[in-house]
VEXDREN-2710 file (C-alpha; in Angstrom, 1 decimal):
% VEXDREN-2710
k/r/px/py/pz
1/UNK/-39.1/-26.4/2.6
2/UNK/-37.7/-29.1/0.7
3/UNK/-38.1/-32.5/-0.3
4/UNK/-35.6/-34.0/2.7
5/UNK/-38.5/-33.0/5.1
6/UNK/-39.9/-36.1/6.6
7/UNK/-43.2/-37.0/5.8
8/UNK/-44.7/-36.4/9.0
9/UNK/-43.0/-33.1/9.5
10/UNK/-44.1/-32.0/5.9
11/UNK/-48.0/-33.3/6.1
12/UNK/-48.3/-31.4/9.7
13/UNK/-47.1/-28.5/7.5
14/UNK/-49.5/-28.6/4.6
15/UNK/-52.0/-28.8/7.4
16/UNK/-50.8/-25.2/8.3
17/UNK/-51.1/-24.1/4.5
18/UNK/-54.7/-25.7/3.8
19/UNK/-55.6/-24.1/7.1
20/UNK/-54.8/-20.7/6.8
21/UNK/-56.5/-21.0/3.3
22/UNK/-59.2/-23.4/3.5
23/UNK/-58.1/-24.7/0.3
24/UNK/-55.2/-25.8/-1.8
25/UNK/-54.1/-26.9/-5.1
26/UNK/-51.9/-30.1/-5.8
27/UNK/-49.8/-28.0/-7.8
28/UNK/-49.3/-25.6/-5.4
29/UNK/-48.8/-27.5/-2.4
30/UNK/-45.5/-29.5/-5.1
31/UNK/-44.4/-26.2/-5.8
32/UNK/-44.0/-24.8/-1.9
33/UNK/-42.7/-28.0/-0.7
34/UNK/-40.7/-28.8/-3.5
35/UNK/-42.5/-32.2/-4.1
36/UNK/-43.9/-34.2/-6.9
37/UNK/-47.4/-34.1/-7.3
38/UNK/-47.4/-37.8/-6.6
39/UNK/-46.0/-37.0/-3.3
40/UNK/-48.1/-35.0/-2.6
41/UNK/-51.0/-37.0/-3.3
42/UNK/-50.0/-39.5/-1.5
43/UNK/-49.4/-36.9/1.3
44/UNK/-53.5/-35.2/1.3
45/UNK/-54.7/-39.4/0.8
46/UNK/-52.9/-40.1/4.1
47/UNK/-54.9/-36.6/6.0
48/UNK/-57.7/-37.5/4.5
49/UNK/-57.7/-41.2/6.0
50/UNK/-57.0/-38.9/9.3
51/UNK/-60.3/-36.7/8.4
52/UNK/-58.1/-33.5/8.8
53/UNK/-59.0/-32.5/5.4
54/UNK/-61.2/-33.7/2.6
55/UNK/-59.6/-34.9/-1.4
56/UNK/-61.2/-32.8/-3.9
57/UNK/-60.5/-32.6/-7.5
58/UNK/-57.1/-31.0/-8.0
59/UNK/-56.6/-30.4/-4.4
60/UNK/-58.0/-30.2/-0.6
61/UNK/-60.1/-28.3/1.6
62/UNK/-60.6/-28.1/5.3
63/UNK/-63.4/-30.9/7.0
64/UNK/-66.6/-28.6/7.4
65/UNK/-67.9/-30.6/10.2
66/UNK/-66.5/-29.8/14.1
67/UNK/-64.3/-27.5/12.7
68/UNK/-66.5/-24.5/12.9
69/UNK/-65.0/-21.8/15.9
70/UNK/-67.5/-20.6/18.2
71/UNK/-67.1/-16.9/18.7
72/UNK/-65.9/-15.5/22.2
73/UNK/-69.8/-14.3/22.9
74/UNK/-70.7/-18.2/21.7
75/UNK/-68.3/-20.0/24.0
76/UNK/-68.9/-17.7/27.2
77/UNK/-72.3/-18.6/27.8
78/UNK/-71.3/-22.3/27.5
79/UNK/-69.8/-24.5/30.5
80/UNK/-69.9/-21.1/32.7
81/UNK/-69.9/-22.7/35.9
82/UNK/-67.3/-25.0/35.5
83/UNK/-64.9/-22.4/33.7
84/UNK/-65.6/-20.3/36.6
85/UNK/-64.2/-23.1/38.9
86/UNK/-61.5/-23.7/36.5
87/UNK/-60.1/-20.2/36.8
88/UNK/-60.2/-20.2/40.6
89/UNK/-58.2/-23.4/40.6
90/UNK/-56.0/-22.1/38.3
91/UNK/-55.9/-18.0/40.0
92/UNK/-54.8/-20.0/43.3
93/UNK/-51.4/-20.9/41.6
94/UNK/-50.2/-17.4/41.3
95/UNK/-48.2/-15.6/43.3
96/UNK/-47.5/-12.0/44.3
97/UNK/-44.5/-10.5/42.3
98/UNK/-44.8/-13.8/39.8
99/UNK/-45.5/-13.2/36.2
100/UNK/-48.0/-15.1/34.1
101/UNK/-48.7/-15.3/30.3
102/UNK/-52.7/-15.6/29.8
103/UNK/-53.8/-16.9/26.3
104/UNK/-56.6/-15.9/24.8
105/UNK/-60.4/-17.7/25.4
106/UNK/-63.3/-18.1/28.0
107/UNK/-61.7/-20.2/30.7
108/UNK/-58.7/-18.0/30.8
109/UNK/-60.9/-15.3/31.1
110/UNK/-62.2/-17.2/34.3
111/UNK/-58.6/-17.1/35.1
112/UNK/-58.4/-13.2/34.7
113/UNK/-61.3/-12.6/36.9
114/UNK/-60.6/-14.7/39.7
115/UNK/-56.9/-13.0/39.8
116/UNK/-58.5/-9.6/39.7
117/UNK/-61.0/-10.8/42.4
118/UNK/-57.7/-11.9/44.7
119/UNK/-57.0/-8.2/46.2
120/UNK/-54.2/-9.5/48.4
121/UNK/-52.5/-10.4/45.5
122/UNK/-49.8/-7.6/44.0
123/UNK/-46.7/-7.1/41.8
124/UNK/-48.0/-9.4/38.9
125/UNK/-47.4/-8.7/35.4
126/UNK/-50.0/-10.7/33.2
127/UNK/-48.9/-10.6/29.6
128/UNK/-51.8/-11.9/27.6
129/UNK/-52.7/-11.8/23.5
130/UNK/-56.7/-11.3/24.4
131/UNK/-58.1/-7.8/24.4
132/UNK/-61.0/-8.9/26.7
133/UNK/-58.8/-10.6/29.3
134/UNK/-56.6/-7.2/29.4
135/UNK/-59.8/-5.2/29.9
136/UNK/-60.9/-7.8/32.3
137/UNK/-57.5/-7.1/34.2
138/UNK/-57.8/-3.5/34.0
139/UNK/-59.2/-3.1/37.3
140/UNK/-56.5/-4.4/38.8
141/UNK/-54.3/-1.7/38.2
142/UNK/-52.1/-0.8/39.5
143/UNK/-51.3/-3.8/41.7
144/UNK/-51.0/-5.9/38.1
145/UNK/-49.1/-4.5/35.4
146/UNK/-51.0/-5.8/32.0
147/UNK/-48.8/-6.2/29.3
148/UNK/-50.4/-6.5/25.7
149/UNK/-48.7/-8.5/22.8
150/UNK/-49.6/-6.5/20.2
151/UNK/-50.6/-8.3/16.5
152/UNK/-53.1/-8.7/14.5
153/UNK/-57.0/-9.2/15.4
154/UNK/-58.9/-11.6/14.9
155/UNK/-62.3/-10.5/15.2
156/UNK/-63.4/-14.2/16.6
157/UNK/-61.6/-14.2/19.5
158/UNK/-60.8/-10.5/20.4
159/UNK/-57.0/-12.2/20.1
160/UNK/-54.2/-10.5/18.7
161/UNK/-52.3/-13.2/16.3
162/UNK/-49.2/-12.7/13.6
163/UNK/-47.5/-10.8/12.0
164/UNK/-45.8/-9.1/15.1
165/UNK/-47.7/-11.6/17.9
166/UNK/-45.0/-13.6/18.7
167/UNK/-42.4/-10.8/18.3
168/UNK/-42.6/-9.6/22.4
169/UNK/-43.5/-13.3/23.8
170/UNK/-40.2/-14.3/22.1
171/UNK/-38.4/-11.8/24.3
172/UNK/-39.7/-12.6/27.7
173/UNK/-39.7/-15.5/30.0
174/UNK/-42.7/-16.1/32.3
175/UNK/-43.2/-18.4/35.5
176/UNK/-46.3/-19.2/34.5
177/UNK/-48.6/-19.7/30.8
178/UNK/-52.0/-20.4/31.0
179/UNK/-52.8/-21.7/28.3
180/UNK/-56.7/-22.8/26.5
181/UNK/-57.2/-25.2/23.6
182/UNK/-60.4/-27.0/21.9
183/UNK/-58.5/-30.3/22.1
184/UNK/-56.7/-32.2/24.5
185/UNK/-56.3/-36.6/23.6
186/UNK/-54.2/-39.0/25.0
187/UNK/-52.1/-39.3/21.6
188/UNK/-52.4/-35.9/20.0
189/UNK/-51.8/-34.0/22.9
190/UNK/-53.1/-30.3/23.3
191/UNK/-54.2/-29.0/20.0
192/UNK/-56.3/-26.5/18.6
193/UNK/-59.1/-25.7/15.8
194/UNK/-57.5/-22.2/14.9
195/UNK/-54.1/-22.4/12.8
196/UNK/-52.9/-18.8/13.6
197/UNK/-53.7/-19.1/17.6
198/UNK/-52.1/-22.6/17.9
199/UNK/-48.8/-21.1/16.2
200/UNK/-48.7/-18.4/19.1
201/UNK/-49.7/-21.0/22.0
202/UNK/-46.5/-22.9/20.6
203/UNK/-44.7/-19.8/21.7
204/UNK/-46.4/-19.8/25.2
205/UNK/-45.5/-23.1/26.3
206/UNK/-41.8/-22.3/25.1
207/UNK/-41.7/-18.9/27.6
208/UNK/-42.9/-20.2/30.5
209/UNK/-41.4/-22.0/33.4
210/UNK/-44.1/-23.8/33.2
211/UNK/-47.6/-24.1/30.9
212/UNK/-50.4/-25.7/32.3
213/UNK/-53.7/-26.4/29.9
214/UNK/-57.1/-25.3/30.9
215/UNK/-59.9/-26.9/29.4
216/UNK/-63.1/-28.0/30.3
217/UNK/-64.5/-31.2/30.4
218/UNK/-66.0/-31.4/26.8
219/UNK/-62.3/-30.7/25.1
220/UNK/-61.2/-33.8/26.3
221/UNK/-60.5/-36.7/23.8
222/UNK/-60.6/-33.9/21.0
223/UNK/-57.9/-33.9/18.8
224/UNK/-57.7/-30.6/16.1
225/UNK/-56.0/-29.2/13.2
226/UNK/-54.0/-27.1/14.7
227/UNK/-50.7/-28.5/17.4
228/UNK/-50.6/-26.7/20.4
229/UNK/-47.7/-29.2/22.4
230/UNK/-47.6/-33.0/23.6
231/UNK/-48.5/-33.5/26.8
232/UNK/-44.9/-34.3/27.8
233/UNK/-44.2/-30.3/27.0
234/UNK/-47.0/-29.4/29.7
235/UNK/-46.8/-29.3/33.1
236/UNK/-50.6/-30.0/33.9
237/UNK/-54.1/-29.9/32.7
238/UNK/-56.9/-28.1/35.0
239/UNK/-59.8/-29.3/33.9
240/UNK/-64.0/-29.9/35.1
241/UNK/-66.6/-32.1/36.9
242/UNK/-67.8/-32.6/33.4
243/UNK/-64.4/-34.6/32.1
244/UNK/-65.6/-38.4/31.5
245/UNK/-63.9/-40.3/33.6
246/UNK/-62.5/-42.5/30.9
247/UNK/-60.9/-39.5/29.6
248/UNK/-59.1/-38.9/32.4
249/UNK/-57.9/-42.1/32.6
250/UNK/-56.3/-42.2/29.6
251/UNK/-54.9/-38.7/30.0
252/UNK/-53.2/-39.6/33.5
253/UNK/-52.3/-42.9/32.2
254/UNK/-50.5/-41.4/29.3
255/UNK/-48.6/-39.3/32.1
256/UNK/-50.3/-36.0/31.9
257/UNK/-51.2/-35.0/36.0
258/UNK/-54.6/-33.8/35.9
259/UNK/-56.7/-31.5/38.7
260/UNK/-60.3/-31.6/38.4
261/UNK/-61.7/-28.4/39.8
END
């Protein structure tokens, strides 16, 4: 990291540092990026305007407030229904003998289910980072083949994460990534609250033919920490009955084509 970064580039990156750590000294943060501590000053004033972090004395922390995860348990019970229709809409797209990359979270455990559920459907290899969506897929054996990424788990989510995580999605190509995110706006495009999943749902949308978001209706016009792709690098968002309509005005008219399901 040096100094010729530009400052958009480097503040999106000290973003990544305060939220793998939750906090971060000045001094530290002018030593890694090879800054002066008025720079980077200047740099936490500018995400704090943004409310992606808080000033404190001698350094930052993350914002407290709607940045809390919900655990896996937490976020099944809620919007069940409409993830369930999500994941049918978003089953239907598969085909036999295709391959599909299945990130971790809820709707895309709709997803897993409805494939299972499709018994005409054979030859698939899922590739997926989520231990409960390859137990969820186990029944499907042998007419799936369920590859797992390997990594490091995070309790959370049941989601395997880096080191290693990225190392076996780097080496294969998929027609398909599914991929889940706590944010999808207009401007920010498809982001995320968790640092270390965000990085590996960067990977996804690079190793598919194409990567189309699933969300439901209360992700959009959220915008989070963590930068998953613009809505350029997508393909589609699947989304529910719940997404306010305004919402998916803005989405459509920013060019992002949108199924409700």
């Amino acid at each position: 990291m040096t100094e010729s970064l530009p400052a958009a580039l480097r503040r999106e990156r000290m973003l990544e540092v305060i939220g793998r750590t939750g906090f971060v000294r000045v001094a530290d943060l002018s030593e890694a990026f090879q800054v002066s501590d008025v720079t980077v000053r200047s740099d936490l004033d500018a995400l704090d305007r943004e409310q992606s972090i808080r000033r404190v004395h001698g350094g930052a922390v993350l914002r407290s407030p709607g940045m809390r995860e919900p655990s896996f348990e937490e976020a099944l019970a809620s919007s069940a229904d409409e993830k369930q229709r999500i994941g049918l809409a978003a089953a239907a797209l598969v085909e036999p003998g295709g391959s599909v990359l299945l990130d971790v979270g809820t709707t895309t455990a709709a997803i897993a289910r409805a494939l299972a559920d499709r018994e005409e459907l054979d030859g698939v290899t899922v590739i997926t980072n989520g231990l409960s969506i390859a137990l969820e897929l186990e029944r499907a054996i042998p007419r799936f083949q369920v590859v797992v990424t390997g990594g490091t788990l995070r309790p959370l989510q049941h989601s395997l994460v880096e080191p290693l995580a990225s190392t076996l999605l780097r080496r294969m190509h998929a027609d398909l990534a599914f991929i889940g995110c706590t944010g999808v706006h207009p401007t920010a495009g498809i982001t995320n609250v968790n640092l270390p999943e965000a990085d590996l749902k960067r990977v996804m949308v690079g190793t598919a033919t194409r990567a189309i978001v699933v969300a439901d209706g209360s992700k959009l016009g959220r915008k989070h920490l963590g930068r998953i792709a613009a809505l350029g690098e997508v393909s589609e968002l699947i989304t529910g009955s719940s997404a306010p309509e305004g919402e998916l005005a803005a989405l459509r008219a920013a060019g992002l084509p949108v199924t409700v399901a």
